[in-house]
N, C-alpha and C positions, 0 to 999 in steps of 0.2 A: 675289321670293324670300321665304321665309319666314325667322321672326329666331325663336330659341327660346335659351333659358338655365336652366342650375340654379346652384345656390353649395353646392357640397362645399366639407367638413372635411379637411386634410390632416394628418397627426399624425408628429411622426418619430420615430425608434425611440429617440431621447433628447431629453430636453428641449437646445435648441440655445442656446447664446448667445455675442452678439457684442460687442465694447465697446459698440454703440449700442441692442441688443435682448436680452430672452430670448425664445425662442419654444417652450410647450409642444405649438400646436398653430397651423391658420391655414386661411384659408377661400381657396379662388379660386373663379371665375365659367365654368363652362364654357358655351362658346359652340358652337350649331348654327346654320348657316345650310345653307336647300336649294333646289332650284328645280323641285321635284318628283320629279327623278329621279337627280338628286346629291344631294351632300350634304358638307358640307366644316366642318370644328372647329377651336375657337381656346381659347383658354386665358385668363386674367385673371388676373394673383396680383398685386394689388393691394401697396403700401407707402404707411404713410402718410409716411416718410421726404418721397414726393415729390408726396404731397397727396392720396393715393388711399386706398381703400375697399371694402367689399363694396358700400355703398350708393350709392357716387357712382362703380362701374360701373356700378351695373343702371340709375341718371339718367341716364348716357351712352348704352347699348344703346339706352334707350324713347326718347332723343332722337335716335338715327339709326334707329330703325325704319321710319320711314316713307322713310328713303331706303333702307336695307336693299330695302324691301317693294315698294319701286319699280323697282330693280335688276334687270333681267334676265338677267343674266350678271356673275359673277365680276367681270371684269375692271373692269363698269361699277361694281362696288362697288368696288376699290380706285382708282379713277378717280376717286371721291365723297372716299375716304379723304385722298387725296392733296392735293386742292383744297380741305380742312377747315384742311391742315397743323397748325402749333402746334405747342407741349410739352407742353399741358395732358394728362389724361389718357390717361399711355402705355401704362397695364399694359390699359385699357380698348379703346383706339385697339391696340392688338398683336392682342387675342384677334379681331376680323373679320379681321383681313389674315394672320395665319395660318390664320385658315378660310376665306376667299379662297385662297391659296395652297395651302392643302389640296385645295379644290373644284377647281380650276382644273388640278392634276396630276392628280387622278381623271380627269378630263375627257379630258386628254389622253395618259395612263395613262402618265405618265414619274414619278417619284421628284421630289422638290419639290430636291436636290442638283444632279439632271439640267437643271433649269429656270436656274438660277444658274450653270452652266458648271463646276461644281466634280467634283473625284473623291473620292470616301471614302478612298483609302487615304494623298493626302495628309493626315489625320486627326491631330491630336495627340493625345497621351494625356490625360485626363481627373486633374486633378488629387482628392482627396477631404481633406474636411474635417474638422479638427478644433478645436471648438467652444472656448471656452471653460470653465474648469471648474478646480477642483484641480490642482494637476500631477499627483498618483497619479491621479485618473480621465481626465485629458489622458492619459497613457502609455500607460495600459490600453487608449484606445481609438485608440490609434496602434497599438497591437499586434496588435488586432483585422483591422486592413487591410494587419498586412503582407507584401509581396508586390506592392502597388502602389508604380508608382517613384516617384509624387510625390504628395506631403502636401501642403496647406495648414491651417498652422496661425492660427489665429487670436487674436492679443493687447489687450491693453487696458495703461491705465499701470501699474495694481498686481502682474498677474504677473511674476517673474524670468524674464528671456532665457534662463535656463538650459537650460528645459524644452523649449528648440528644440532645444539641443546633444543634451538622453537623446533626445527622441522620435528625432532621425538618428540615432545610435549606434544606438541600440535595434532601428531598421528598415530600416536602410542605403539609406534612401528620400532623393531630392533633396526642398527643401520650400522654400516659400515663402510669406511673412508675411503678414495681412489687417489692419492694428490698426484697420480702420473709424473711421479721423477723430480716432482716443483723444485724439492727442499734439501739445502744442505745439511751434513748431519746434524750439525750442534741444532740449527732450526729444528728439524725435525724430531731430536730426542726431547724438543720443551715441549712441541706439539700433540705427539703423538702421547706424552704422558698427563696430559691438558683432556685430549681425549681418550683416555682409559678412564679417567675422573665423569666425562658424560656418558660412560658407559656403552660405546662406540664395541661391536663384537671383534673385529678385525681393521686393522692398515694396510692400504696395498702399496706398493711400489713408493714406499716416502721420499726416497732419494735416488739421483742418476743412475741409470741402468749399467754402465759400467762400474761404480761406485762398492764393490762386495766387503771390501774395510766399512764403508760408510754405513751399510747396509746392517753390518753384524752389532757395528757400536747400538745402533737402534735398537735391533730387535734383543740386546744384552740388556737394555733400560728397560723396555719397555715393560707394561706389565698388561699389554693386551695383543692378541698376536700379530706378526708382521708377517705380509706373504709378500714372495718375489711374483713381479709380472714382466715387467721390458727388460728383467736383470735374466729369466728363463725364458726363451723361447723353445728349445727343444729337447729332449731329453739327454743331450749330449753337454748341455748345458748345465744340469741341477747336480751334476758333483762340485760346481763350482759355489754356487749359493748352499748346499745342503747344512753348513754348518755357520749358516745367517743371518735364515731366517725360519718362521715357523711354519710354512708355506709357500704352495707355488698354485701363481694361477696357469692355467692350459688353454690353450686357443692356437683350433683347427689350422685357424691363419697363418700362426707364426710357427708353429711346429711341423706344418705339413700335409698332415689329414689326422685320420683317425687311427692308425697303427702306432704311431708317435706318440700320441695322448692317451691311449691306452697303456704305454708305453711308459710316459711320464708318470701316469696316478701310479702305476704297481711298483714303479721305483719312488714314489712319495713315500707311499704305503708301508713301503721294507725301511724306508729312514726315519718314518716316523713325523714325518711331515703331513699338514691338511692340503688340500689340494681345493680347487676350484676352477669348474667351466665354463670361461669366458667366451666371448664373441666381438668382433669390428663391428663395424655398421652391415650388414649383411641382412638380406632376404630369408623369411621364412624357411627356403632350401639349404642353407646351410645350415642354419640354427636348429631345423631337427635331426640333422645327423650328430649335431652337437648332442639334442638332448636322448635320443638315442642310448649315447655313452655318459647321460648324466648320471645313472644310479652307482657308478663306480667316484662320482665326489663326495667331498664332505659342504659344495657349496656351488651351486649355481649362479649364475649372470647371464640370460639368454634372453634381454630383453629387447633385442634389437627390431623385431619386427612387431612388437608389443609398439614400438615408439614411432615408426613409418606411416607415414599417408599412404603410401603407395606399394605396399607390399605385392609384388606380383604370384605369390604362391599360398596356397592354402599348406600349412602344413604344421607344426605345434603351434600352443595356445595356451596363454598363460591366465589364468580361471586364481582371480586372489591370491596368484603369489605361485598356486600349483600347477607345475608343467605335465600339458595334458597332451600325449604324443595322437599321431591321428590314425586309424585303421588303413592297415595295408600292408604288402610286400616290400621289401625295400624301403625307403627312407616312409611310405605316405605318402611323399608329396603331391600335387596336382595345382595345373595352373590354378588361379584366383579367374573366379566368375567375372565373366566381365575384363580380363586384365588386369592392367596395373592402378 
């Protein structure tokens, strides 16, 4: 098979930020692989959160190209993939096995959902984001989306809780919290029970990602649930949070691809944990191999190219909150008319 890659710029219609990042703009790795007469795509949107890169994808790609190149079929790529294992390079290791599993539904002309035993209409809704920011431009752009039933809003230690209580008033939207690691426990056991009183659905990640003492003290107060996100990145991970918190979120990115996070829900599922399908800043091409394997959550977040100026792929579409996958083999995907 052949191995081919570009690195697009992806830009969102606002500069984004999180307590751990701002982002006015960000680069992923798209990935081709063909075997003449297929042809199957993956995605890269790198963090260096978890030690990744634009550059130390393209050192991973050239260092499997030769087993790429040697591959004669799909499957024996993700064969190769699988026998690599590891945590090292997930956002890198995701973008082949989502172009395996693209190529490999072309192949067989089923929908890459059809391959995983799932239905679309089991489907959650799609949570969307809002950034950090002012509270007047927090509201504003709460106001923008509404009409969708649920919000996530995003906190750090120095904004007031308040601006959870206007943006729900304001949008009669259910919502749910992201503080990205902001808060120390004792902070976050006042906070988080501040926001179970605004009637906030879930908290993600309230405290450091290494932090699983810190983590459990929360989710033992709390009385609304707490999902691990930078504390889980892969399924090799959630025996270590499983008795911490009340959920985990999953993303392609940090887990690896989509064998992994399938992997993660069905071990949520046997512990009793909720589960939810996140995404980085990433292109329409990644995010519907996500939503693909949405109907095995109890919670979506797949709004990244809902929030891009320049999405370069046609591929899911978030319709009020409902993720609507697109017609076709394999992932759907197809360039955006016109480009990016």
């Amino acid at each position: 098979m052949e191995l081919s890659y570009e690195i697009v710029e992806l830009v969102p219609r606002f500069v984004f930020r999180t307590a751990r990042n701002t982002s006015a703009s960000s680069e992923s790795v798209i990935v081709t692989i063909s075997d003449g007469s297929l042809t199957g795509m993956g995605e890269a949107a790198p963090s260096r959160f978890y030690g990744e890169d634009t550059e130390s994808v393209v050192a991973y790609l050239e260092r499997m190209r030769p087993g790429v190149e040697h591959a004669a079929h799909e499957s024996e790529l993700m064969a190769i993939l699988t026998s690599r294992g590891g945590t090292e390079d997930p956002a890198a290791r995701a973008s082949l096995e989502i172009a395996a599993h693209d190529m490999m539904g072309r192949r067989y002309h089923m929908p890459l959902y059809r391959h995983f035993d799932l239905d679309p209409s089991d489907m959650p809704h799609s949570t969307i984001s809002i950034g950090l920011d002012s509270p007047k431009v927090m509201l504003e752009k709460a106001r923008e989306v509404e009409g969708f039933p649920l919000l996530k809003i995003k906190l750090d230690s120095k904004i007031d809780l308040s601006i959870v209580e206007r943006i729900k008033e304001a949008t009669g939207a259910s919502v749910t919290v992201d503080a990205n690691c902001a808060w120390g426990p004792d902070e976050a056991i006042e906070k988080v029970a501040a926001l179970a009183e605004i009637g906030v659905e879930l908290v993600e990640q309230p405290v450091a990602a290494d932090d699983i003492d810190g983590l459990r003290r929360v989710t033992e107060s709390a009385d609304v649930p707490v999902y691990a996100d930078e504390s889980c990145p892969t399924s090799a991970h959630l025996p270590r949070v499983a008795d911490a918190v009340d959920g985990i979120v999953i993303k392609l990115m940090k887990c690896g691809g989509l064998l992994d996070a399938v992997r993660m829900a069905t071990l949520a599922r046997e512990r009793g944990l909720g589960t939810m399908i996140g995404c980085m800043m990433e292109s329409s091409l990644a995010l519907t191999a996500s939503a693909h394997i949405a109907p095995l959550m109890d919670y979506a977040d797949l709004d990244g190219g809902f929030l891009l100026s320049n999405d370069p792929f046609d591929g899911m579409r978030i319709d009020r909150g409902r993720i609507v996958l697109p017609e076709g083999d394999g992932l759907g995907v197809r360039p955006a008319v016109g480009g990016a």
